[in-house]
ChimeraX commands (.cxc) that place a marker at each C-alpha (Angstrom):
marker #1 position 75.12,-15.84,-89.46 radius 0.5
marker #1 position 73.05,-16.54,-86.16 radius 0.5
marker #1 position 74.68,-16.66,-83.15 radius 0.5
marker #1 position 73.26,-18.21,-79.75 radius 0.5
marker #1 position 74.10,-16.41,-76.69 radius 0.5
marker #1 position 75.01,-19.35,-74.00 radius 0.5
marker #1 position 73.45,-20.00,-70.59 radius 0.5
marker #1 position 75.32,-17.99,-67.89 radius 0.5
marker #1 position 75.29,-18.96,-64.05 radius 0.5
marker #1 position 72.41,-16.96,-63.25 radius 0.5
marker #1 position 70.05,-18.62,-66.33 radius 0.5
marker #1 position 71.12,-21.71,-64.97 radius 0.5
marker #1 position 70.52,-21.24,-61.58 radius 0.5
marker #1 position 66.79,-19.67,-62.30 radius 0.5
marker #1 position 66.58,-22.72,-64.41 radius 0.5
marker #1 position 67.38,-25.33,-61.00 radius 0.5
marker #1 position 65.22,-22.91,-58.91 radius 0.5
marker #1 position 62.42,-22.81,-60.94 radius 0.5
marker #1 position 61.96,-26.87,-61.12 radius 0.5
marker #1 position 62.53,-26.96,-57.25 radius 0.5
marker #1 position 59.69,-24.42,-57.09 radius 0.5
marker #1 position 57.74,-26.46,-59.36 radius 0.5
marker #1 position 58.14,-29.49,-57.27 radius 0.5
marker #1 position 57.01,-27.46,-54.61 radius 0.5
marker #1 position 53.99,-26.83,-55.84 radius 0.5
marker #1 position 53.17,-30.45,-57.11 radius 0.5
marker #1 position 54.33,-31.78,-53.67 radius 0.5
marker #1 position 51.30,-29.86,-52.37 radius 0.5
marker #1 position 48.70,-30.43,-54.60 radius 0.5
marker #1 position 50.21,-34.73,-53.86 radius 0.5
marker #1 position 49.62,-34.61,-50.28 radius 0.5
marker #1 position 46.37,-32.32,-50.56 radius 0.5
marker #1 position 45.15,-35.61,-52.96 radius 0.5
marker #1 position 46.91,-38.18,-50.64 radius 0.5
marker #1 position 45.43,-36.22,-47.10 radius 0.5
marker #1 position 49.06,-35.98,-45.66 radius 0.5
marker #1 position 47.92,-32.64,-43.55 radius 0.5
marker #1 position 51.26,-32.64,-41.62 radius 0.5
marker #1 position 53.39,-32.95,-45.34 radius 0.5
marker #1 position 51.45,-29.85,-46.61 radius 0.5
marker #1 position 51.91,-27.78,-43.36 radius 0.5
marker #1 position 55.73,-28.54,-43.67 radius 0.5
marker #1 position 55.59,-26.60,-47.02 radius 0.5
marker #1 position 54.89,-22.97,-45.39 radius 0.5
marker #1 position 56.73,-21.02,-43.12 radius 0.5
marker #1 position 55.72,-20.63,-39.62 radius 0.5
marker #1 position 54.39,-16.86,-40.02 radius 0.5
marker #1 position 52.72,-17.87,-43.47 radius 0.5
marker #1 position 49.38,-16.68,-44.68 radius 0.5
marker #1 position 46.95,-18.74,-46.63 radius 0.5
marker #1 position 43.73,-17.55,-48.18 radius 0.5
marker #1 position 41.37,-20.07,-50.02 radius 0.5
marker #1 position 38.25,-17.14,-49.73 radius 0.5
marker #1 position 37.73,-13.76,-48.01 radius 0.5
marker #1 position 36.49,-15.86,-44.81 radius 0.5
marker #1 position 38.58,-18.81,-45.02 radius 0.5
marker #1 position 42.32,-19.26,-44.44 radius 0.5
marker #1 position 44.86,-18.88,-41.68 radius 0.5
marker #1 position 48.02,-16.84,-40.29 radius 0.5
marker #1 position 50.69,-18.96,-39.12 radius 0.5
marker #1 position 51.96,-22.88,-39.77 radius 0.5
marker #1 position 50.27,-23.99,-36.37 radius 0.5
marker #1 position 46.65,-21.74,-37.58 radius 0.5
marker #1 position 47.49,-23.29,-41.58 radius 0.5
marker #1 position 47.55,-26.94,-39.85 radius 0.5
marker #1 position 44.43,-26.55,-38.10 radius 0.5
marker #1 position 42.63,-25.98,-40.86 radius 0.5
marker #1 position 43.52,-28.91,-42.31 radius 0.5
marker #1 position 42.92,-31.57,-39.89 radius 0.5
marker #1 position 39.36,-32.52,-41.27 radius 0.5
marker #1 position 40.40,-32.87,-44.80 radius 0.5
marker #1 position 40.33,-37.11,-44.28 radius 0.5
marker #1 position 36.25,-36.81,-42.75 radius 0.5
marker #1 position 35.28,-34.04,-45.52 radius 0.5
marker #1 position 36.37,-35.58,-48.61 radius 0.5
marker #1 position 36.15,-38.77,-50.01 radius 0.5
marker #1 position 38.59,-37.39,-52.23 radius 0.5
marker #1 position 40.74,-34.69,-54.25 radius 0.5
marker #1 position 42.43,-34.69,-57.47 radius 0.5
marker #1 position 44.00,-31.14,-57.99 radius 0.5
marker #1 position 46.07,-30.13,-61.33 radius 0.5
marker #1 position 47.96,-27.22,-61.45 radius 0.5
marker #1 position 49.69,-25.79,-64.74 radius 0.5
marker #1 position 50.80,-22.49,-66.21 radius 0.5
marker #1 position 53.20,-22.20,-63.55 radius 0.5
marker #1 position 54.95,-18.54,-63.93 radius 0.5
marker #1 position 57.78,-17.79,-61.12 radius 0.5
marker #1 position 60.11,-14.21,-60.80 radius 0.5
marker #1 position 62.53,-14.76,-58.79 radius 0.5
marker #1 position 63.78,-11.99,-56.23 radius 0.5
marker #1 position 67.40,-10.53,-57.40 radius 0.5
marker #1 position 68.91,-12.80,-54.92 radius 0.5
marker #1 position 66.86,-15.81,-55.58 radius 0.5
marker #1 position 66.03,-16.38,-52.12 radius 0.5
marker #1 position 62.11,-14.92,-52.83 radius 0.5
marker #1 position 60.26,-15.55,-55.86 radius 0.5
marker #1 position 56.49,-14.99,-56.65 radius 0.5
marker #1 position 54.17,-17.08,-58.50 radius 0.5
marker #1 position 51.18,-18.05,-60.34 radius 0.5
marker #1 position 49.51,-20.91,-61.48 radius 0.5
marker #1 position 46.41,-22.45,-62.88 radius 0.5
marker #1 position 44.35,-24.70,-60.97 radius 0.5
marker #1 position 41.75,-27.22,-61.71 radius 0.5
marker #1 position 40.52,-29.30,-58.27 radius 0.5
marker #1 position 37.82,-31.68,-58.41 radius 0.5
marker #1 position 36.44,-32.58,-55.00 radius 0.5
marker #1 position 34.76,-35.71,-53.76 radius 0.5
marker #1 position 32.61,-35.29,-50.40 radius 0.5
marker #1 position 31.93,-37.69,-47.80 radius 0.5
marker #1 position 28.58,-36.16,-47.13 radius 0.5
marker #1 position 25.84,-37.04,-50.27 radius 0.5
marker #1 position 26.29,-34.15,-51.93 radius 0.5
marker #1 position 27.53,-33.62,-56.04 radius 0.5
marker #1 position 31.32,-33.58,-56.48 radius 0.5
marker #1 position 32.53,-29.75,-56.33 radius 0.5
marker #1 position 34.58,-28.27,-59.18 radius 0.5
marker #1 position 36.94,-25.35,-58.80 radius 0.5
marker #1 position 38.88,-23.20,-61.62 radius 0.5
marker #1 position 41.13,-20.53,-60.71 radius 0.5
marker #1 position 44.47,-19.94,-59.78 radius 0.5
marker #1 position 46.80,-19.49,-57.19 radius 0.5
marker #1 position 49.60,-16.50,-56.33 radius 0.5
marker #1 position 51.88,-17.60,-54.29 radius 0.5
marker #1 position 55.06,-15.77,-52.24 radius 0.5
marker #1 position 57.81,-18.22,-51.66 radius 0.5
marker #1 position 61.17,-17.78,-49.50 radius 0.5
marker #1 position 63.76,-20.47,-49.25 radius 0.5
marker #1 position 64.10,-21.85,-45.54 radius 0.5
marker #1 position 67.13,-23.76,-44.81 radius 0.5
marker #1 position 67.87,-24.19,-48.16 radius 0.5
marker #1 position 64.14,-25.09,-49.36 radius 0.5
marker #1 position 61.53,-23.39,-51.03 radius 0.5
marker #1 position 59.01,-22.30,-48.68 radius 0.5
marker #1 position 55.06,-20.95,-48.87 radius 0.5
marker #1 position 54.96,-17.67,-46.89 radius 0.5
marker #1 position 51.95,-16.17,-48.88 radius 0.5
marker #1 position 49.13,-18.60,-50.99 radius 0.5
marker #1 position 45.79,-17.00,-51.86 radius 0.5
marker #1 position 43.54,-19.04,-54.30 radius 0.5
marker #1 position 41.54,-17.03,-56.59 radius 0.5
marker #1 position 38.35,-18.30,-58.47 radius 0.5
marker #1 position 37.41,-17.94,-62.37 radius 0.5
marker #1 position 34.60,-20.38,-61.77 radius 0.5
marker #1 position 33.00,-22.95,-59.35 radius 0.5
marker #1 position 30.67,-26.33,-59.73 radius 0.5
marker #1 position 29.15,-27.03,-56.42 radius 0.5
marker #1 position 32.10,-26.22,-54.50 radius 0.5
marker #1 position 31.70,-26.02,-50.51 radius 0.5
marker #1 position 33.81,-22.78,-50.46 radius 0.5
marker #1 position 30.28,-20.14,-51.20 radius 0.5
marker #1 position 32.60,-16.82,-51.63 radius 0.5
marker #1 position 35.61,-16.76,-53.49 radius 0.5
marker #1 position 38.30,-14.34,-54.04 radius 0.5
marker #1 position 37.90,-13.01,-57.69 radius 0.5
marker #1 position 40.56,-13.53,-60.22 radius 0.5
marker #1 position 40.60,-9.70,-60.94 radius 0.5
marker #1 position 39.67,-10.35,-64.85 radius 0.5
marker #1 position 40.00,-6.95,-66.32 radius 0.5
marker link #1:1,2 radius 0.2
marker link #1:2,3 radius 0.2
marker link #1:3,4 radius 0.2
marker link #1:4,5 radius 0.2
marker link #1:5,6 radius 0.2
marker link #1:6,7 radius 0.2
marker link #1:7,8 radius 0.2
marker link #1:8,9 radius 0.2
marker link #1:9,10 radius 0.2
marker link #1:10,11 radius 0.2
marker link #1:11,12 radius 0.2
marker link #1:12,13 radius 0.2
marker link #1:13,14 radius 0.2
marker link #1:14,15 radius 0.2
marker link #1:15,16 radius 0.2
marker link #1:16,17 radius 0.2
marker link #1:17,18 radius 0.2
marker link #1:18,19 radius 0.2
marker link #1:19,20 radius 0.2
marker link #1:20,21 radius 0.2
marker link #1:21,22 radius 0.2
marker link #1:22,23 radius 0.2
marker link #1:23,24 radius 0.2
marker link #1:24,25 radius 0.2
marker link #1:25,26 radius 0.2
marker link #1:26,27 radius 0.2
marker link #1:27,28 radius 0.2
marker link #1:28,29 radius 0.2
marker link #1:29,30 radius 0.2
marker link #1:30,31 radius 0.2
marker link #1:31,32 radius 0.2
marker link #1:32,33 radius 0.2
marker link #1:33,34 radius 0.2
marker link #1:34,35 radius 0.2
marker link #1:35,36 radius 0.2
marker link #1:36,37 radius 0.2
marker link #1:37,38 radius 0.2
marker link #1:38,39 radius 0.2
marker link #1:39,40 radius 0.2
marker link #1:40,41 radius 0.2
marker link #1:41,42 radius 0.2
marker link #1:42,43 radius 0.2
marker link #1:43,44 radius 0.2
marker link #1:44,45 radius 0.2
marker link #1:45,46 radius 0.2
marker link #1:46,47 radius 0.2
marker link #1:47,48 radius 0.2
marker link #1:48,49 radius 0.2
marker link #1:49,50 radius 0.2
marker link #1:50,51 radius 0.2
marker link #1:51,52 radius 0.2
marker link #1:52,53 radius 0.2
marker link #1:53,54 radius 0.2
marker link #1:54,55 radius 0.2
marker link #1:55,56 radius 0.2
marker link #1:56,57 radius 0.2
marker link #1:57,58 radius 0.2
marker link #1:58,59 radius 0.2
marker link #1:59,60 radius 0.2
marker link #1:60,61 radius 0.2
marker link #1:61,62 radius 0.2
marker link #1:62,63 radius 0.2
marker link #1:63,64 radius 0.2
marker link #1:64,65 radius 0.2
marker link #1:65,66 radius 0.2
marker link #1:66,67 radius 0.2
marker link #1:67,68 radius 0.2
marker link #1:68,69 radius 0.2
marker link #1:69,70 radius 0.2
marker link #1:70,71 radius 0.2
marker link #1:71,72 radius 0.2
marker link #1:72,73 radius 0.2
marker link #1:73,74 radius 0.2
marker link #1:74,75 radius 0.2
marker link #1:75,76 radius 0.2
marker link #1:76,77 radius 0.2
marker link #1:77,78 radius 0.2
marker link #1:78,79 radius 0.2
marker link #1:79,80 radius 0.2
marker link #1:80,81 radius 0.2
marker link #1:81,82 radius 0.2
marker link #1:82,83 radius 0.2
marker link #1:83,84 radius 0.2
marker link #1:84,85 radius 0.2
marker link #1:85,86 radius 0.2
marker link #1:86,87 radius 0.2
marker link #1:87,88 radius 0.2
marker link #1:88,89 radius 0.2
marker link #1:89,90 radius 0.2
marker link #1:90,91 radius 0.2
marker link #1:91,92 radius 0.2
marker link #1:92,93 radius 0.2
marker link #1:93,94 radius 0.2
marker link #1:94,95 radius 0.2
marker link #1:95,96 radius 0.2
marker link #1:96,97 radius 0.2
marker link #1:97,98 radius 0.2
marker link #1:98,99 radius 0.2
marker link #1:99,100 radius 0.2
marker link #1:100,101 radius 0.2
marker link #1:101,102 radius 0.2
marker link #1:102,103 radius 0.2
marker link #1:103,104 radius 0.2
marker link #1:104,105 radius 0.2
marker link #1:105,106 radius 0.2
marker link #1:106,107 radius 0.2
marker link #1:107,108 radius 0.2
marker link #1:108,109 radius 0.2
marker link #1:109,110 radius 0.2
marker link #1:110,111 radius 0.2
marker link #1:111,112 radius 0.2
marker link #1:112,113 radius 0.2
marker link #1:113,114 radius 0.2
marker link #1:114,115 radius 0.2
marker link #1:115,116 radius 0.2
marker link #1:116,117 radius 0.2
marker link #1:117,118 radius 0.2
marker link #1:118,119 radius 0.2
marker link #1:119,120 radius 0.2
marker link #1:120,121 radius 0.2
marker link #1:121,122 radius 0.2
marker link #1:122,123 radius 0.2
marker link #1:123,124 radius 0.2
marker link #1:124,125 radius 0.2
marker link #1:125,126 radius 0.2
marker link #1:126,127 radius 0.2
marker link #1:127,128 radius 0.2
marker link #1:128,129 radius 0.2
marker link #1:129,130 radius 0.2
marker link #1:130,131 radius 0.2
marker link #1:131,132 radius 0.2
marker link #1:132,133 radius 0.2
marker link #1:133,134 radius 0.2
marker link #1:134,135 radius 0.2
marker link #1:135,136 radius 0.2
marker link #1:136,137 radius 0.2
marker link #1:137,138 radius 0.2
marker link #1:138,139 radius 0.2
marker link #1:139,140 radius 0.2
marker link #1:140,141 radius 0.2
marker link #1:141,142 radius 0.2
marker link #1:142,143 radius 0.2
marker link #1:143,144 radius 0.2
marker link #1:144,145 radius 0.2
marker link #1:145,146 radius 0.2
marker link #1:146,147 radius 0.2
marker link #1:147,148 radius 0.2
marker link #1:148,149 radius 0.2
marker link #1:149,150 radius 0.2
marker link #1:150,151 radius 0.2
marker link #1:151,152 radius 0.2
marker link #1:152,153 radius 0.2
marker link #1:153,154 radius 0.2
marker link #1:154,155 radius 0.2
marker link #1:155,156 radius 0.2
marker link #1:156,157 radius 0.2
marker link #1:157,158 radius 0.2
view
């Protein structure tokens, strides 16, 4: 005889969290596409820290936001797909970490051939007010196609 073991409050809840965190991270990859720099600065905290290579990034939502204000004059335009989404939540499911696969094609103003990136990205999240919040996103590379980003920080392939 099989038996199946029923969903309890907390598989349920990680269940809800985990599609809010999802969302999340599609919301961000949207407005990256859509150049909606204020939307995506919304989605860290203020003290967050965001690393896209070992000399590129920014500490703090103000720093984060700065960064992206020439997104609209540097690319003609973005498509980024993200998959393989993994998230452990903290006991309390207030924190969670994640990672996810990313695939971001990139359009330049400038004459130049379209850039490719593959990698991922490992994220810390903390809920804010109820809402799932960046605090920590670094982007690691597998591979690059003419990408304007010339060092990377390495997946860590064994």
């Amino acid at each position: 005889m099989t038996t199946t073991q029923q969903p309890t409050d907390t598989s349920v809840a990680e269940l809800i969290e985990t599609q809010k965190v999802h969302r999340l991270l599609f919301d961000y990859a949207f407005h990256l596409d859509m150049n909606h720099p204020d939307e995506i600065a919304e989605l860290f905290t203020e003290d967050c820290y965001v690393a896209y290579g070992p000399d590129f990034g920014a500490e703090g939502r103000a720093a984060y936001r700065e960064t992206l204000s020439g997104i609209g004059s540097f690319f003609a335009a973005t498509s980024h797909h993200v998959s393989n989404i993994a998230v452990d939540f903290g006991a309390d499911l207030e924190t969670a970490t994640v990672r996810s696969v990313l695939y971001a094609w990139h359009k330049y103003t400038k004459d130049r051939p379209d850039g490719h990136f593959f990698g991922q990205y490992h994220d810390e999240l903390v809920k804010v007010d109820g809402a799932w919040r960046f605090a920590r996103r670094e982007l690691r590379a597998s591979g690059v196609v003419d990408f304007h980003v010339k060092k990377q920080i390495p997946i860590g392939r064994a």
